[in-house]
VEXDRENKE-386280 format. One record per residue (C-alpha): residue number from 1; residue in one letter; chain; x, y, z. Coordinates in steps of 0.001 Angstrom, whole numbers, plus 500000, padded with zeros to 6 digits. Layout:
<atoms>
resi NUM, resn A, chain A, px X, py Y, pz Z
...
</atoms>
This chain:
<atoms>
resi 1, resn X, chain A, px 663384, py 639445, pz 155767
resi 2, resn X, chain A, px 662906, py 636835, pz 152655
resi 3, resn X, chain A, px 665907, py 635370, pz 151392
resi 4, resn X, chain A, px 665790, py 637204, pz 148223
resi 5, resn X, chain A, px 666175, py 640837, pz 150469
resi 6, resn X, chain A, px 669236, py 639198, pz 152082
resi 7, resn X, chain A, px 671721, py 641897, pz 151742
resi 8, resn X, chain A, px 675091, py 640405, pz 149351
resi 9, resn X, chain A, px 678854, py 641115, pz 150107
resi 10, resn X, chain A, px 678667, py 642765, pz 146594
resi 11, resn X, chain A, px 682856, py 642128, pz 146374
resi 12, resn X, chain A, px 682827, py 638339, pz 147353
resi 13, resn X, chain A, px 679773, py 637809, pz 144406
resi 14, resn X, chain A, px 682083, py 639960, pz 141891
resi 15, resn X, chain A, px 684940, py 637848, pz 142338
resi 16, resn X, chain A, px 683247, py 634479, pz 142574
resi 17, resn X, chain A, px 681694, py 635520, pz 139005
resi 18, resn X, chain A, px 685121, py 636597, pz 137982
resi 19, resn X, chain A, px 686759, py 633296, pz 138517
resi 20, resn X, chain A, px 683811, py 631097, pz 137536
resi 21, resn X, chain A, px 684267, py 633038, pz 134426
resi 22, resn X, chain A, px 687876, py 632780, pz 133847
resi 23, resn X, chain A, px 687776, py 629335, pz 134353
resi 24, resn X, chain A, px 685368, py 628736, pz 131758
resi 25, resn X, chain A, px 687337, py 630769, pz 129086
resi 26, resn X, chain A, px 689607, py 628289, pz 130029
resi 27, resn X, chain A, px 687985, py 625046, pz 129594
resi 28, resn X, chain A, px 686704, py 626869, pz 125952
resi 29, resn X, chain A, px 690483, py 627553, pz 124880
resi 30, resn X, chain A, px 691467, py 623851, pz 126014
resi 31, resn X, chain A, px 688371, py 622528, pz 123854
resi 32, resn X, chain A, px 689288, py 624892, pz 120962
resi 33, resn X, chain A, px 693226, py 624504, pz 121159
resi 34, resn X, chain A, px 694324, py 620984, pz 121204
resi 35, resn X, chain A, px 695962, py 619434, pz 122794
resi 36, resn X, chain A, px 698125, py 622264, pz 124207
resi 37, resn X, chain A, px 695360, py 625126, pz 124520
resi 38, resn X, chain A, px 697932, py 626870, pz 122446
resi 39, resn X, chain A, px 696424, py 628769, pz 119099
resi 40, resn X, chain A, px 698105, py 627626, pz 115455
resi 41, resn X, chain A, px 697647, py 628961, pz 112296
resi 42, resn X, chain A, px 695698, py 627509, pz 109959
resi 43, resn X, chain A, px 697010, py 626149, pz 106369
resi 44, resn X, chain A, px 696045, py 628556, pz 103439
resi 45, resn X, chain A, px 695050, py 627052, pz 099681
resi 46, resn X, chain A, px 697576, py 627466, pz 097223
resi 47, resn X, chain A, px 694923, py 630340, pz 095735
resi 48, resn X, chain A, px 695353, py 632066, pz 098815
resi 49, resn X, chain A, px 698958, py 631723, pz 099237
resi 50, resn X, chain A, px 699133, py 632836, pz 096097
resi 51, resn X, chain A, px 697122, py 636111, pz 096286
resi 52, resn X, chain A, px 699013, py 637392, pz 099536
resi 53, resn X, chain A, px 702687, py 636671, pz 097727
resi 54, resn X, chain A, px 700854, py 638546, pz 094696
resi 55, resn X, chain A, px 701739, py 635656, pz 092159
resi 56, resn X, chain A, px 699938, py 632874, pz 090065
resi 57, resn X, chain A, px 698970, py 629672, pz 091284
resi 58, resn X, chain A, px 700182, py 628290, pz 088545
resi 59, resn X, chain A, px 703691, py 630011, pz 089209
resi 60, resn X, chain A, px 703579, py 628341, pz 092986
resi 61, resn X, chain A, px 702639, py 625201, pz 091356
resi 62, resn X, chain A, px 705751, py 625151, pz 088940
resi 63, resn X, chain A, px 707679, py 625719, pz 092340
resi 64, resn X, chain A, px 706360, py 623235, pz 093771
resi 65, resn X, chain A, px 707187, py 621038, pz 090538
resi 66, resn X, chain A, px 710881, py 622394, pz 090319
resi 67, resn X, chain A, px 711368, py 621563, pz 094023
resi 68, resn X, chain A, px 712098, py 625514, pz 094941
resi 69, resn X, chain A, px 710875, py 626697, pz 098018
resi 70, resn X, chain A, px 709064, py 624835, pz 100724
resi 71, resn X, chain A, px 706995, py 621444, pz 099858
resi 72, resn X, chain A, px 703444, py 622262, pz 100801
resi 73, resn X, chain A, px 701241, py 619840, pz 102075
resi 74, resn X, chain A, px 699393, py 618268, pz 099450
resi 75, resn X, chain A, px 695807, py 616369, pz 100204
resi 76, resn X, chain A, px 694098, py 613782, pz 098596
resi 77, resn X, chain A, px 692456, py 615634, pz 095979
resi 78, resn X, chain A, px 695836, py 616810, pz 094909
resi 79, resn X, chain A, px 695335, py 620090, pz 096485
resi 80, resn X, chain A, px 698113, py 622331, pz 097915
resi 81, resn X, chain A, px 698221, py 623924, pz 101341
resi 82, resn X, chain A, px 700849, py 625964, pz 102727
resi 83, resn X, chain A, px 701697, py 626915, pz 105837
resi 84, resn X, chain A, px 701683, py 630883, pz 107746
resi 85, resn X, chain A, px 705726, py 629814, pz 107757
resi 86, resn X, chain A, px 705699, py 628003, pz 103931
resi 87, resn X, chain A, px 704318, py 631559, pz 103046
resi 88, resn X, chain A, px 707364, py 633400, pz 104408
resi 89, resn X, chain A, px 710026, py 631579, pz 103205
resi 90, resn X, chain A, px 708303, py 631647, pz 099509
resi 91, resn X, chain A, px 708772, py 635544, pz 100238
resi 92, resn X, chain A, px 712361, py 635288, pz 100627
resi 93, resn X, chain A, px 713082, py 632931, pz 098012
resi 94, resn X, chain A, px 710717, py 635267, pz 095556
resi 95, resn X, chain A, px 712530, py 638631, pz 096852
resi 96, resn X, chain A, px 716217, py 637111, pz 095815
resi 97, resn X, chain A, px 714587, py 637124, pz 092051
resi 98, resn X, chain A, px 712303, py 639911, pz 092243
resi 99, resn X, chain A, px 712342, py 643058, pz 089440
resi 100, resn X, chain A, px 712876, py 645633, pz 092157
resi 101, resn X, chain A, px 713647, py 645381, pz 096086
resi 102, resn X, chain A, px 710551, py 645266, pz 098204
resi 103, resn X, chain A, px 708071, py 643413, pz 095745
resi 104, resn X, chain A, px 707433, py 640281, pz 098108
resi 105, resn X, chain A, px 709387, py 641972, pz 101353
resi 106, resn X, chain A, px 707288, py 645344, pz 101242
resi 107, resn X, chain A, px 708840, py 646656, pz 105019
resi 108, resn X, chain A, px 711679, py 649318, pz 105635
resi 109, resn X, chain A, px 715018, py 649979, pz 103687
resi 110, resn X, chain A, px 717765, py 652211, pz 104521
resi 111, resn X, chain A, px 715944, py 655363, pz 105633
resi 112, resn X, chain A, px 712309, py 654548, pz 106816
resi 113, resn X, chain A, px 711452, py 655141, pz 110036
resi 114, resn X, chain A, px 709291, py 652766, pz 111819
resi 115, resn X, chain A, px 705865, py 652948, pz 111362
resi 116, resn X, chain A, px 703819, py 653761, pz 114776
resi 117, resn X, chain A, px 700316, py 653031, pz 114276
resi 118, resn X, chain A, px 697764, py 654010, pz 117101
resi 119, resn X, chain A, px 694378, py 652652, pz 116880
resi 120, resn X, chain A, px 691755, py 655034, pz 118983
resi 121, resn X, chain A, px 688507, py 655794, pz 120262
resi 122, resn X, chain A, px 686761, py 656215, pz 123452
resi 123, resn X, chain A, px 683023, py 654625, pz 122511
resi 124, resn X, chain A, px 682753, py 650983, pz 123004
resi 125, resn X, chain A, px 681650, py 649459, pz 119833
resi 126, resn X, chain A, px 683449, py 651211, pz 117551
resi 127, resn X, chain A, px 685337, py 647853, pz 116465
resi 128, resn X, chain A, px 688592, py 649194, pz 117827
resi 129, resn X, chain A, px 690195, py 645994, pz 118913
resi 130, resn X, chain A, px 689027, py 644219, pz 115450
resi 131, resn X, chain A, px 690226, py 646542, pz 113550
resi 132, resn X, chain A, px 693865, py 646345, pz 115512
resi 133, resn X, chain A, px 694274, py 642711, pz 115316
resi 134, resn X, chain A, px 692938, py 641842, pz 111646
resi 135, resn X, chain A, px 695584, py 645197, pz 110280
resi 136, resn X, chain A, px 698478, py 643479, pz 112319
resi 137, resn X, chain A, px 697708, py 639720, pz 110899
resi 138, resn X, chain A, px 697242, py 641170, pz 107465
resi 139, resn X, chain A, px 700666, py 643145, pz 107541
resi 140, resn X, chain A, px 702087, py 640443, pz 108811
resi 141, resn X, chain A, px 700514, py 637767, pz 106536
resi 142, resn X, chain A, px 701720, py 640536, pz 103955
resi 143, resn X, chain A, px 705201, py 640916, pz 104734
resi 144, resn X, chain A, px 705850, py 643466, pz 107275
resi 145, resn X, chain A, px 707560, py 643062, pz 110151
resi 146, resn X, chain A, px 704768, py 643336, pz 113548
resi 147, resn X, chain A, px 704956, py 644565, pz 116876
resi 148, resn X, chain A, px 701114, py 644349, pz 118087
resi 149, resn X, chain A, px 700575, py 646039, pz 121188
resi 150, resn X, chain A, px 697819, py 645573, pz 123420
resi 151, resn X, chain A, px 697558, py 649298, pz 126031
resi 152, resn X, chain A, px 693925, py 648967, pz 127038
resi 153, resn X, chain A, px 693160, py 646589, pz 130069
resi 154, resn X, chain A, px 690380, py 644606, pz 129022
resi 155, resn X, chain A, px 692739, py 643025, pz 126887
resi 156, resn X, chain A, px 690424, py 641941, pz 124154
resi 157, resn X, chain A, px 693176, py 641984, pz 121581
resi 158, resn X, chain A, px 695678, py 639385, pz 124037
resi 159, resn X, chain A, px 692212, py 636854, pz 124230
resi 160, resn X, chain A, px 692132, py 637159, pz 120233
resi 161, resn X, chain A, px 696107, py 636298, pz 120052
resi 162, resn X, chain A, px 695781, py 633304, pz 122571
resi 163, resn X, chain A, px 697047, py 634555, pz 125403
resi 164, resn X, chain A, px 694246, py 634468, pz 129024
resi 165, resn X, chain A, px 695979, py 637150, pz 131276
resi 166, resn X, chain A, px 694521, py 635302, pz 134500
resi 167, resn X, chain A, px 696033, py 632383, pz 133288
resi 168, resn X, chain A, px 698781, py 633584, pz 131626
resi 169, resn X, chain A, px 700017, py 636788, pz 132859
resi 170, resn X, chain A, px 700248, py 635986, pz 136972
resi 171, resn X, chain A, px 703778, py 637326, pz 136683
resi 172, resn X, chain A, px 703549, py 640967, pz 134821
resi 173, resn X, chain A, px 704621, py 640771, pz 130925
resi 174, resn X, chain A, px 702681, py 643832, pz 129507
resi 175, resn X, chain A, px 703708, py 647097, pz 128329
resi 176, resn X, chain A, px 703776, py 648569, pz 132248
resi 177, resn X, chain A, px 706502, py 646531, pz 132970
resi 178, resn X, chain A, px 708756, py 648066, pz 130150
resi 179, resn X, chain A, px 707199, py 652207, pz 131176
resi 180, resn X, chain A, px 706955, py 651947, pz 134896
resi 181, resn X, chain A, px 708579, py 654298, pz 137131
resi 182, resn X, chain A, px 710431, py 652538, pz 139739
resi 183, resn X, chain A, px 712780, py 649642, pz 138425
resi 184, resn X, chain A, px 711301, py 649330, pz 134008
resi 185, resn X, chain A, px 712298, py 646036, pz 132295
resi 186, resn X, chain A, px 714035, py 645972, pz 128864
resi 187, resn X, chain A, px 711127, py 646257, pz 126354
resi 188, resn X, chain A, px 712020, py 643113, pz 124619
resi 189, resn X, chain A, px 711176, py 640834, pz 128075
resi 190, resn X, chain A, px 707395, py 641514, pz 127429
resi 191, resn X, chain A, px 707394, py 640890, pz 123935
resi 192, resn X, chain A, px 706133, py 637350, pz 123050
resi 193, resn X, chain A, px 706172, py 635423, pz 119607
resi 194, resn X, chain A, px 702716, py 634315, pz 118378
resi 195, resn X, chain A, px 701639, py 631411, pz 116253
resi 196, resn X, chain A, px 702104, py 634214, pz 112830
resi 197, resn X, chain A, px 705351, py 634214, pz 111438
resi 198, resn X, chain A, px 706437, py 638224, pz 111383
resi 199, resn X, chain A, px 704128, py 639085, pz 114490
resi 200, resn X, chain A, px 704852, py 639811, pz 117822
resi 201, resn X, chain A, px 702752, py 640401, pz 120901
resi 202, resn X, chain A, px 703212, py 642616, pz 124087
resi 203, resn X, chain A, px 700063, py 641547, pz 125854
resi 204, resn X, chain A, px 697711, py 643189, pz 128053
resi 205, resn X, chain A, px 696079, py 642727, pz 131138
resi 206, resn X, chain A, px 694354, py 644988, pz 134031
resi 207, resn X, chain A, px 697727, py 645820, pz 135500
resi 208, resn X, chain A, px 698107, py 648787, pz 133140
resi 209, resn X, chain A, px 695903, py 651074, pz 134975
resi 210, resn X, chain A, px 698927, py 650889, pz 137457
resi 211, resn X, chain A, px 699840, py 653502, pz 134915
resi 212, resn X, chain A, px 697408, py 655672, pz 135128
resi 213, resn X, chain A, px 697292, py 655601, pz 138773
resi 214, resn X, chain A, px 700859, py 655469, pz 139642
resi 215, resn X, chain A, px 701247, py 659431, pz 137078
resi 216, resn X, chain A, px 699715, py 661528, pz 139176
resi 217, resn X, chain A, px 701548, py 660105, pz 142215
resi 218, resn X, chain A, px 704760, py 660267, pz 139978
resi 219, resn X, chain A, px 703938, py 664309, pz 138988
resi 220, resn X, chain A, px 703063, py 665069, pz 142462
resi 221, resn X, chain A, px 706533, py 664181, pz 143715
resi 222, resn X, chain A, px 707881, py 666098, pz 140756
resi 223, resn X, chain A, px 709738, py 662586, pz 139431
resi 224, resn X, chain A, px 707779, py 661831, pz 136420
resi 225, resn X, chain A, px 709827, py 663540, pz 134107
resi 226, resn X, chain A, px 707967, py 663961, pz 130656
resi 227, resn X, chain A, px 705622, py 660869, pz 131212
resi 228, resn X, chain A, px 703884, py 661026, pz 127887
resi 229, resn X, chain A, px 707378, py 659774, pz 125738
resi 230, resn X, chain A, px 707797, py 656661, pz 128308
resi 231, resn X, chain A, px 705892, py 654706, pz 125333
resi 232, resn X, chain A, px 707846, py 656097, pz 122748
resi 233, resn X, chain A, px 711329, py 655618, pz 124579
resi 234, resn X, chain A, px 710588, py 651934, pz 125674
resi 235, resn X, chain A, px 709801, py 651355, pz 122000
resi 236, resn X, chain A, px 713075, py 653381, pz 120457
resi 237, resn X, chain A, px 714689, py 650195, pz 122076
resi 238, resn X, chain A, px 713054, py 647425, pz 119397
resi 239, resn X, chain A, px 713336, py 650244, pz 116630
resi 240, resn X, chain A, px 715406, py 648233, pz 114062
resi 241, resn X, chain A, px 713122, py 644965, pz 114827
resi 242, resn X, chain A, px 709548, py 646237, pz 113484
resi 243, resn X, chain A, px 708451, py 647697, pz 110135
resi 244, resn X, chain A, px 705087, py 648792, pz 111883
resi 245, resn X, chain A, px 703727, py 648747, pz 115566
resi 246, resn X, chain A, px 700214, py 648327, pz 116212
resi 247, resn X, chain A, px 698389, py 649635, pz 119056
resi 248, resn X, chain A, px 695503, py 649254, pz 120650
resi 249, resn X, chain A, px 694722, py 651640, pz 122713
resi 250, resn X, chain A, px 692511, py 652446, pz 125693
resi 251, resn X, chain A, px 688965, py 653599, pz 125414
resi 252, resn X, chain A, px 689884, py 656461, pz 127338
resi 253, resn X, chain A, px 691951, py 659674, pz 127325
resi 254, resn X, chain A, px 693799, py 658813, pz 130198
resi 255, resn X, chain A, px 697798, py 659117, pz 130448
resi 256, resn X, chain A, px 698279, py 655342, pz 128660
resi 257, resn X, chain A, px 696526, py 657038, pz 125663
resi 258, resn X, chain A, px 698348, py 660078, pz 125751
resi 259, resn X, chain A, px 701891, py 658490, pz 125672
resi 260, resn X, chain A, px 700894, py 656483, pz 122827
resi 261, resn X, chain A, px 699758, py 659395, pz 120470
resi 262, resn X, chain A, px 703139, py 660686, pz 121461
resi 263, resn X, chain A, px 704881, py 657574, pz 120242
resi 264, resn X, chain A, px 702542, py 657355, pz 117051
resi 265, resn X, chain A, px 703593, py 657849, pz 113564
resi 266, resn X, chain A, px 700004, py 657372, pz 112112
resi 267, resn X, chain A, px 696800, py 658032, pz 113908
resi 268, resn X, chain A, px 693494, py 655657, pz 113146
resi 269, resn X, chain A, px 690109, py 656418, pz 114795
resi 270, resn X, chain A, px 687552, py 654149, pz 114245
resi 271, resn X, chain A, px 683988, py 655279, pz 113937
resi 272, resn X, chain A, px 680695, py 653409, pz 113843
resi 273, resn X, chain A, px 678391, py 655624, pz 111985
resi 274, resn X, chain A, px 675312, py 656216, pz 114249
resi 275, resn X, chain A, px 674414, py 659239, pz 115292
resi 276, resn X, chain A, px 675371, py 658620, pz 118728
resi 277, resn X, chain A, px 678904, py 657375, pz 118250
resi 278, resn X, chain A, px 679161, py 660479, pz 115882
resi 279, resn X, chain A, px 678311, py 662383, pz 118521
resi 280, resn X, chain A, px 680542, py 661199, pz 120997
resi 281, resn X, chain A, px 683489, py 661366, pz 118849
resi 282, resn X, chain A, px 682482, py 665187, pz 118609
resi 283, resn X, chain A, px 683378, py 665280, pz 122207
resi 284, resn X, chain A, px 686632, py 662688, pz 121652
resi 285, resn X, chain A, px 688220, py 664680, pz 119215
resi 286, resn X, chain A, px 687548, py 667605, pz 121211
resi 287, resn X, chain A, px 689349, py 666515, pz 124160
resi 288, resn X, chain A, px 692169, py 664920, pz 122350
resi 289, resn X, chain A, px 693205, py 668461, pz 121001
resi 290, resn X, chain A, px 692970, py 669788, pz 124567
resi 291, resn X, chain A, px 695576, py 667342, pz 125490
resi 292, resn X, chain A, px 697655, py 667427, pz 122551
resi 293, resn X, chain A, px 697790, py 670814, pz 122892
resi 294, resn X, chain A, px 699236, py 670292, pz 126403
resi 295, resn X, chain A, px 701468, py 668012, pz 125660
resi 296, resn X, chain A, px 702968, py 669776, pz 122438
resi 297, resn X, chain A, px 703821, py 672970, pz 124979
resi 298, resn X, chain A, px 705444, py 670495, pz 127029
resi 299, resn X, chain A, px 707785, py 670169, pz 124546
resi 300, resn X, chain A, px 706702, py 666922, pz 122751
resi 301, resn X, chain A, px 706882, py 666840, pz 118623
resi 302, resn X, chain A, px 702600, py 666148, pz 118427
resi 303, resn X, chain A, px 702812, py 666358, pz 114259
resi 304, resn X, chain A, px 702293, py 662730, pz 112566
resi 305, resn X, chain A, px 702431, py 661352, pz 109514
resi 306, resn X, chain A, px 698840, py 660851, pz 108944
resi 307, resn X, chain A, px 695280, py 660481, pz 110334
resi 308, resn X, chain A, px 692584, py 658906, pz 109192
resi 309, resn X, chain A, px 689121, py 657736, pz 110118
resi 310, resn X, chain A, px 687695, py 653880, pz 109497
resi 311, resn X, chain A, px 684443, py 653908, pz 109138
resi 312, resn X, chain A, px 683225, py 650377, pz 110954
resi 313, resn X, chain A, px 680466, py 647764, pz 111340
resi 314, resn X, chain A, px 679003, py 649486, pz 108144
resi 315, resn X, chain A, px 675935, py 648523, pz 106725
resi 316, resn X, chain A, px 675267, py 649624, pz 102705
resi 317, resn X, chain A, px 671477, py 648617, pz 103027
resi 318, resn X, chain A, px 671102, py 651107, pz 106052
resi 319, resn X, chain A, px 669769, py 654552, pz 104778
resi 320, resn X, chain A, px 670626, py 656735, pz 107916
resi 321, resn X, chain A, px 673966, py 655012, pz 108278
resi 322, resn X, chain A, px 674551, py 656205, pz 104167
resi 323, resn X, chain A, px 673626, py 659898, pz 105263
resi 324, resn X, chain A, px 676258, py 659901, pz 108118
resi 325, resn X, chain A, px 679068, py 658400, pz 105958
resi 326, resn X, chain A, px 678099, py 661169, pz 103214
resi 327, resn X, chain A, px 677972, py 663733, pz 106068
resi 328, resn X, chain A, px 681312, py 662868, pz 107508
resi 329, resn X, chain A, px 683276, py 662103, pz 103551
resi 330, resn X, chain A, px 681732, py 665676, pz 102900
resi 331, resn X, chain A, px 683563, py 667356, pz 106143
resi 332, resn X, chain A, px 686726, py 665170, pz 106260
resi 333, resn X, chain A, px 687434, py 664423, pz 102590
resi 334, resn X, chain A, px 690298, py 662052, pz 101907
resi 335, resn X, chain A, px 690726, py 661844, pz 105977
resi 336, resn X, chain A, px 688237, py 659160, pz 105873
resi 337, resn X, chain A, px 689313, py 655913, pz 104238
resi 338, resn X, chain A, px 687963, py 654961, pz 101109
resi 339, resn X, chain A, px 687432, py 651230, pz 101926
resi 340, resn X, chain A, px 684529, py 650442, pz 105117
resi 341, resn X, chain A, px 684894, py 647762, pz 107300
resi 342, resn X, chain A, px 681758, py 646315, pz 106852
resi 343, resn X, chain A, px 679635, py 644866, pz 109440
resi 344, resn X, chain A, px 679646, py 640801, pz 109256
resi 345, resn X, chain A, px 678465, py 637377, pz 110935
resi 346, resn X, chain A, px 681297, py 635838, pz 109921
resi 347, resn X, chain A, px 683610, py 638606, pz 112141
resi 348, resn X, chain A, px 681368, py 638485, pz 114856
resi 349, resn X, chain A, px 681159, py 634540, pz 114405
resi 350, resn X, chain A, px 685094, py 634618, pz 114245
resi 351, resn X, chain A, px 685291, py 636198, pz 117562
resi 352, resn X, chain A, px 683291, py 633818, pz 119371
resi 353, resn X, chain A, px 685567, py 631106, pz 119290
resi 354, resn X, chain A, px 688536, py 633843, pz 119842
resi 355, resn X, chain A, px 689821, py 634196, pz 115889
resi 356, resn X, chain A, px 689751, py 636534, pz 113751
resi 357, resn X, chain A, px 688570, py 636432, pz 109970
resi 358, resn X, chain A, px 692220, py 635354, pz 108682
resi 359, resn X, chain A, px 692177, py 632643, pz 111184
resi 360, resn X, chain A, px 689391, py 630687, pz 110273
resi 361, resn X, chain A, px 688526, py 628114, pz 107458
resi 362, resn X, chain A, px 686387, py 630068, pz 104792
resi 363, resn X, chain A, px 683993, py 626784, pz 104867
resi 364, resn X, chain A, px 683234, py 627445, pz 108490
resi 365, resn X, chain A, px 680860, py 630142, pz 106739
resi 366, resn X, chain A, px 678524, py 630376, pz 103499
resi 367, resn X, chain A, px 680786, py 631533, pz 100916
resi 368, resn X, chain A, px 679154, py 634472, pz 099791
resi 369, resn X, chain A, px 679879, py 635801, pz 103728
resi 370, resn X, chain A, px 682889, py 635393, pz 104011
resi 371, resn X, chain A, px 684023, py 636438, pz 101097
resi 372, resn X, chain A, px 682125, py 639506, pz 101294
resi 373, resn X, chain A, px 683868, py 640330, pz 104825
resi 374, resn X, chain A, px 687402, py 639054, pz 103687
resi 375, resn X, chain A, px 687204, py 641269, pz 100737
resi 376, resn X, chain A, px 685854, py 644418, pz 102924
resi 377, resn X, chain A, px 688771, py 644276, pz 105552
resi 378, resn X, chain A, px 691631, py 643345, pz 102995
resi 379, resn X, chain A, px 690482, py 646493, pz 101623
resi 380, resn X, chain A, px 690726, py 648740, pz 104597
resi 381, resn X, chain A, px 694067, py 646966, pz 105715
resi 382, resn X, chain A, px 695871, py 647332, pz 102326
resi 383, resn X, chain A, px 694661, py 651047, pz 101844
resi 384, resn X, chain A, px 696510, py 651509, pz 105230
resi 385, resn X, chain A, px 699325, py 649410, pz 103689
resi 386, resn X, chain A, px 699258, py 651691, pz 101056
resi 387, resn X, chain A, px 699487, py 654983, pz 103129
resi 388, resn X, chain A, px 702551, py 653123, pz 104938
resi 389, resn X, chain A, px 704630, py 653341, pz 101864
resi 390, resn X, chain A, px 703763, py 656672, pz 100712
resi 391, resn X, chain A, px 704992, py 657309, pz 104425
resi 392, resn X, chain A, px 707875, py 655954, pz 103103
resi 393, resn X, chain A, px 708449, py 657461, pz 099907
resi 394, resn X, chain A, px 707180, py 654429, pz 097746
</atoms>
């Protein structure tokens, strides 16, 4: 037999790839995260700064001037940067002045129930994961208060956030640790700060399909109680901490999946509009009804506050991608969101060096692209902002 019909221990070659791999994600965060390998914002232009506070640059400048609020750093060129945290405390300063409450703090008053928002599909592709962690860094960046949630175990949203769950996450610290059934932690023990003022993480990591293999085993013995509000429960505990959760669900209707559209205030399904993805949401949406219907005569409260499709990595130029977004505005109406998330370089380019859009310097790309893609997914995440305070009566 020639060496290259030498029959492979197909387990020792999968986990010698696995490590050689993980290791090298490592060196890259090390090289990309100085010194610490630990993500930091970066500064925003007083233009910026002043478009997410909604105010002039000339009224941050006369701040600035008057000594109010925090000094921003100031280059050579006499140009203004401010901080993720300078950015804040302008908000708090502004809202002690402002016309009417909420104008610079837009989250919850007296009344408002947290905001639950499940992000969902089951095709890979569908820009699921980018679409979870650029709506939580905009609220955030916004003004709302963040709990981003990371349920499906490949974990792309923890890489995106900074966090390498075989490097960092030896010890537990995701969401299974807080819905378990033998011995749950307090919810707020797997909640982690990030390098965003306003956002929080509860990472992810392969250890949540103890979850989904740990329910049956729980139903059989008759002790799993109603296992689809075990999400919803371990979150009732942060309740007064968060204006909105965001979730980021498995690509698969599996129990993890289930107990988060439970928990959920506000569904979001992303769609990429090719025929095939169309198709296979046919058989998504089909399925999730089945279950909902299931768990709704289990005696679980299955209505929301809204639904909507995001239409995803969408091109304008492409002519059978324009018939499928008229085909599915047609059938849905208003239940698809007005604003695209347009497909982009400069996202995909983001995400190689684990960032998204808001992270990275606009000069990194031609300006024309990323202004293009910053305007298309401000669009989509305010429009969501927007259904969030209608939500609330606002």
């Amino acid at each position: 037999m020639s060496r290259a019909d030498t029959p492979e221990d197909l387990n020792a070659v999968i986990r010698q790839h696995s490590e050689l791999l993980a290791a090298q994600l490592y060196s890259q965060r090390e090289s990309l995260f100085p010194p610490d390998a630990s993500k930091t914002m970066r500064k925003f232009t007083s233009g910026e700064a002043a478009a997410l506070l909604g105010v002039n640059d000339s009224y941050l400048r006369k701040l600035h001037l008057d000594g109010k609020g925090p000094s921003p750093e100031v280059s050579s060129g006499n140009r203004r940067h401010y901080s993720a945290e300078d950015i804040h405390n302008l908000r708090i300063l502004l809202e002690k002045t402002a016309r009417k409450p909420g104008d610079y703090l837009p989250g919850r008053r007296a009344g408002d129930h947290l905001q639950i928002i499940g992000v969902m599909n089951f095709k890979g592709g569908s820009g699921k994961t980018t679409s979870s962690a650029h709506l939580a860094q905009r609220l955030a960046l916004k003004g709302y208060r963040v709990l981003a949630i990371d349920l499906d175990p490949q974990a792309s949203l923890t890489a995106l956030h900074g966090v390498q769950p075989e490097f960092d996450l030896l010890d537990g610290g995701t969401l299974y640790d807080a819905i378990r059934y033998e011995d749950p932690v307090p919810i707020v023990e797997v909640i982690r700060k990030t390098y965003i003022p306003n956002l929080d993480l509860i990472p992810g990591n392969l250890e949540l399909m103890e979850f989904e293999h740990e329910t049956p085993r729980a139903l059989s013995r008759g002790n799993a109680g109603l296992f689809f509000f075990r999400v919803k429960e371990a979150l009732a505990q942060v309740d007064d901490r968060y204006d909105v959760i965001v979730i980021d669900c498995p690509p698969q209707l599996g129990f993890l999946t289930m107990s988060a559209l439970s928990a959920a205030t506000g569904v979001l399904v992303t769609i990429h509009p090719e025929m095939l993805d169309v198709m296979s949401m046919s058989q998504f949406l089909r399925m999730t009804a089945d279950l909902m219907d299931v768990i709704a005569d289990s005696g679980a409260d299955m209505s929301h506050d809204w639904m909507r499709y995001l239409l995803t990595r969408y091109e304008p130029t492409d002519a059978p991608q324009n018939r499928i977004v008229a085909f599915l505005r047609t059938m849905y109406g208003d239940k698809v969101l007005n604003a695209p998330m347009l497909k982009s370089t400069a996202i995909s380019d983001a995400g190689l060096t684990k960032q998204t859009l808001y992270e990275v310097e606009r000069s990194a790309f031609t300006r024309t692209t990323y202004d293009r893609a910053i305007e298309s997914l401000n669009a989509v995440n305010d429009e969501i902002a927007q259904l969030i305070q209608k939500t609330w009566g606002r």
